[in-house]
Backbone as numpy.savetxt, mean C-alpha at the origin, in Angstrom:
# Nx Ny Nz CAx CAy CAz Cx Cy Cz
3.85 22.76 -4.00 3.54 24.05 -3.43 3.54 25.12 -4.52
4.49 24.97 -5.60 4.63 26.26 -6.49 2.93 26.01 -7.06
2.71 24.88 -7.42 1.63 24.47 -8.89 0.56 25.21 -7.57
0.16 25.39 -6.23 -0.78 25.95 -5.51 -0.53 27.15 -5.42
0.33 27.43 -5.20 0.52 29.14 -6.04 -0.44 29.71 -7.04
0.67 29.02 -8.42 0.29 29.54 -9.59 -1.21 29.20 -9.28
-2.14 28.23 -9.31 -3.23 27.89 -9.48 -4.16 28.98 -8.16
-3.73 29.66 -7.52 -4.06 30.72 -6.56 -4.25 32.13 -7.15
-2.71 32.24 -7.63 -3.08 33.81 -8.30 -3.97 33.39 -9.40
-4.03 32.42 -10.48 -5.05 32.64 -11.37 -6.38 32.46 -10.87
-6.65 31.97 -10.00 -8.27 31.88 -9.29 -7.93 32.32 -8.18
-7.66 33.59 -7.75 -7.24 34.60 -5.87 -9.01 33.65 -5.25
-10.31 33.08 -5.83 -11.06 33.33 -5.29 -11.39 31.48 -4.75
-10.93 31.06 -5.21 -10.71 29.34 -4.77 -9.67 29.06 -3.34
-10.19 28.36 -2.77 -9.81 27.89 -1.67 -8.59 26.73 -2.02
-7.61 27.56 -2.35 -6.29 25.98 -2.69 -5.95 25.67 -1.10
-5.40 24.25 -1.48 -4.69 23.56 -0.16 -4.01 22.36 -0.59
-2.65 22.50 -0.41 -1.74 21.37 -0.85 -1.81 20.48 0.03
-2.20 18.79 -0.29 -2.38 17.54 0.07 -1.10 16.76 -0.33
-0.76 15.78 0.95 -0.22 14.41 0.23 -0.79 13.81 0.20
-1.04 13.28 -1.09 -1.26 11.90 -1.77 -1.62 10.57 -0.26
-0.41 10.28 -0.08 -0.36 8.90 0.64 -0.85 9.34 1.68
-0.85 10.70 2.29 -1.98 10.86 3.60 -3.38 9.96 3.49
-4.18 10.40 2.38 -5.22 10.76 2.34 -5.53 9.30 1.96
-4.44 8.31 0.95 -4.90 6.71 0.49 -4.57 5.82 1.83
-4.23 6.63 2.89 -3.96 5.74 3.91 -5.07 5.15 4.60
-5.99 6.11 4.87 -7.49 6.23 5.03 -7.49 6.53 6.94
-6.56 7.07 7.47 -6.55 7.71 8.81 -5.30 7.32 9.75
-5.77 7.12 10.99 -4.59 7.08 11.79 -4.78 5.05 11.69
-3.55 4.81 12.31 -3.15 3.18 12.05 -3.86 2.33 13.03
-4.24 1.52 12.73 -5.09 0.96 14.04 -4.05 -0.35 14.58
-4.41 -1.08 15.47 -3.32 -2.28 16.55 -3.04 -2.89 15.07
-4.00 -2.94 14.46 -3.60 -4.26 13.46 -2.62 -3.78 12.34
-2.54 -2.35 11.94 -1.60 -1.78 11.41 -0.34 -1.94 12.05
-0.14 -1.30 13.05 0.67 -1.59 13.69 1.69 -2.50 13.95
0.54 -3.63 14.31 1.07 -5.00 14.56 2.16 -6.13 12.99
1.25 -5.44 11.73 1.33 -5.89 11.23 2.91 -5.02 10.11
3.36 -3.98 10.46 4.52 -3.07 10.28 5.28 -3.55 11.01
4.82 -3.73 12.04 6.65 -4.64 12.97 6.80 -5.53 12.35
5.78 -6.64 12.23 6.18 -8.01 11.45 6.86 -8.33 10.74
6.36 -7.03 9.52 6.70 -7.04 8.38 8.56 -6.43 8.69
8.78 -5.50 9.00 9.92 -4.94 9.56 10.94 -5.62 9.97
9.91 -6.44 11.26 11.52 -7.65 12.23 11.72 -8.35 10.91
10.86 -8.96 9.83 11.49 -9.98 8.74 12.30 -9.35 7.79
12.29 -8.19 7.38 13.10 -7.87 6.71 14.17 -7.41 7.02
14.50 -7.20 8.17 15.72 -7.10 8.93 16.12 -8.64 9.20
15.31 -9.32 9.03 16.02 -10.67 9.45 16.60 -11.07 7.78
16.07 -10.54 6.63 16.54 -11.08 5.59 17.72 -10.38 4.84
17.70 -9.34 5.77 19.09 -8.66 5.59 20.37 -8.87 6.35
19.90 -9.35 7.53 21.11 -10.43 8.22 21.19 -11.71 7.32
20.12 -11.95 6.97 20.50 -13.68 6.10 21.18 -13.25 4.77
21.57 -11.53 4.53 21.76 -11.70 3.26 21.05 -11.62 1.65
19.63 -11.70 2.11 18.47 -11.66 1.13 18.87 -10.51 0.12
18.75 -10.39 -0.92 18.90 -10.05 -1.90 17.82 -10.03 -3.12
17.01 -8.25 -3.60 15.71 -8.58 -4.28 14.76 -8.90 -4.45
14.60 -9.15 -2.89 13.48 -9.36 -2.64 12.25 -8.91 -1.73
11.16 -8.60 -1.83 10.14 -8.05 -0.82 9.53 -8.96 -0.14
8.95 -8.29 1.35 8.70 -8.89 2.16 7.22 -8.78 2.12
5.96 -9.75 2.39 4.78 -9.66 2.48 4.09 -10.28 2.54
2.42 -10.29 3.10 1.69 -11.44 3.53 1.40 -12.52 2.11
1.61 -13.73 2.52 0.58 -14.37 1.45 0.35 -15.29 2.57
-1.10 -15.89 2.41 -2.10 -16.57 3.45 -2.05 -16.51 4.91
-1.82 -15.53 5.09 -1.50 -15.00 6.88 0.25 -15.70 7.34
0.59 -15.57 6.21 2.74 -15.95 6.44 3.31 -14.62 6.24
4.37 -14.40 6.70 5.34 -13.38 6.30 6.77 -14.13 5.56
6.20 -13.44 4.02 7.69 -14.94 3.36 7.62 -13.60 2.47
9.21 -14.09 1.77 9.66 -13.09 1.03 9.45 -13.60 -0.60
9.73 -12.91 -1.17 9.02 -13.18 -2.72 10.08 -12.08 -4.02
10.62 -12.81 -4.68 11.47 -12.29 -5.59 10.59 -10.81 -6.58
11.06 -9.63 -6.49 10.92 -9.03 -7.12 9.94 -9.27 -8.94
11.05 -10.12 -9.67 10.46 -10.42 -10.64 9.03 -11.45 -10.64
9.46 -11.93 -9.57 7.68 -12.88 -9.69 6.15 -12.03 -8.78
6.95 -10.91 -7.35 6.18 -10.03 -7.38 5.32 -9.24 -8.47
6.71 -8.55 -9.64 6.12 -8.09 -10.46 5.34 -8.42 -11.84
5.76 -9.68 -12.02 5.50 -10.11 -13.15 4.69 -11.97 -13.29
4.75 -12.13 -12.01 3.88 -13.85 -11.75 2.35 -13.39 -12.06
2.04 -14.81 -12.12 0.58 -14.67 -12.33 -0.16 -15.11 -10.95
-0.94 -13.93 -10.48 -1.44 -14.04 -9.11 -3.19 -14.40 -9.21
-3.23 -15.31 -8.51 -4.40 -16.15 -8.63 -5.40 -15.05 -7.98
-6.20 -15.08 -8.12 -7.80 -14.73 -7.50 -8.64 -15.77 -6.53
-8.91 -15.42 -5.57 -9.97 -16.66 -4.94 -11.14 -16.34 -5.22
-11.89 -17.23 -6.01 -13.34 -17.23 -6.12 -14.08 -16.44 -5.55
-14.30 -16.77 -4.58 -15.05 -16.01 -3.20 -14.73 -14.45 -3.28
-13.61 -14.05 -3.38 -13.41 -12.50 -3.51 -14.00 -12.24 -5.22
-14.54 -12.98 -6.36 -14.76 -12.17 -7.26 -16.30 -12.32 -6.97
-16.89 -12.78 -6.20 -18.18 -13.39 -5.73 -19.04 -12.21 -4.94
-17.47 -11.85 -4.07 -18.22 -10.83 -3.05 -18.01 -9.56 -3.29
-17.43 -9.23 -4.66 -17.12 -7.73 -5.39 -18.75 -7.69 -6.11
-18.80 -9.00 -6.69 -20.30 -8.66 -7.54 -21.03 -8.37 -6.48
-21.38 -8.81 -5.29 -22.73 -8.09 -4.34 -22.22 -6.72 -4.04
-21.00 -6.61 -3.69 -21.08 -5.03 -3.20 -20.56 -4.50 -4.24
-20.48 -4.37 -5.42 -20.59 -3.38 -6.51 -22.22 -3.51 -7.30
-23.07 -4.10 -6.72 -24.17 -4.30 -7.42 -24.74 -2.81 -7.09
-25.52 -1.83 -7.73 -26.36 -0.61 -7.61 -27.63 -1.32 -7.64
């Protein structure tokens, strides 16, 4: 809010308006499958905090909800499927 200020009085003639960020990368309101897919994610990590889990995040890999160690989140080597570098070249083609 201050930096829309300052950037106000030096241009009084610009239209400022302070945004969040994660509003706007969300890309709107949540649809069933959002939804659906925040509980999921939610009931398991509450279940891995009753089991005790420790360091680890919760998230899809091949339509599972399994948990995955921090360090191999951040630092494994995550495969690509063919098919997705296949179908970036048609729809990035101009």
């Amino acid at each position: 809010m201050a930096l829309a200020n300052a950037y106000q009085q030096h241009f009084p003639e610009a239209d400022t308006r302070v945004t969040v960020l994660g509003h706007i990368q969300r890309g709107g309101k949540p649809s069933a499958n959002d939804r659906i897919l925040a509980s999921r994610l939610g009931a398991h990590a509450v279940k891995g905090l009753i089991e005790g889990k420790k360091g680890v995040a919760v998230g899809v890999i091949n339509h599972e909800i399994v948990f995955t160690k921090f360090e191999e989140a951040i630092y494994g080597k995550k495969e690509i499927s063919e098919n997705l570098w296949i179908m970036n070249g048609i729809l990035t083609r101009s």
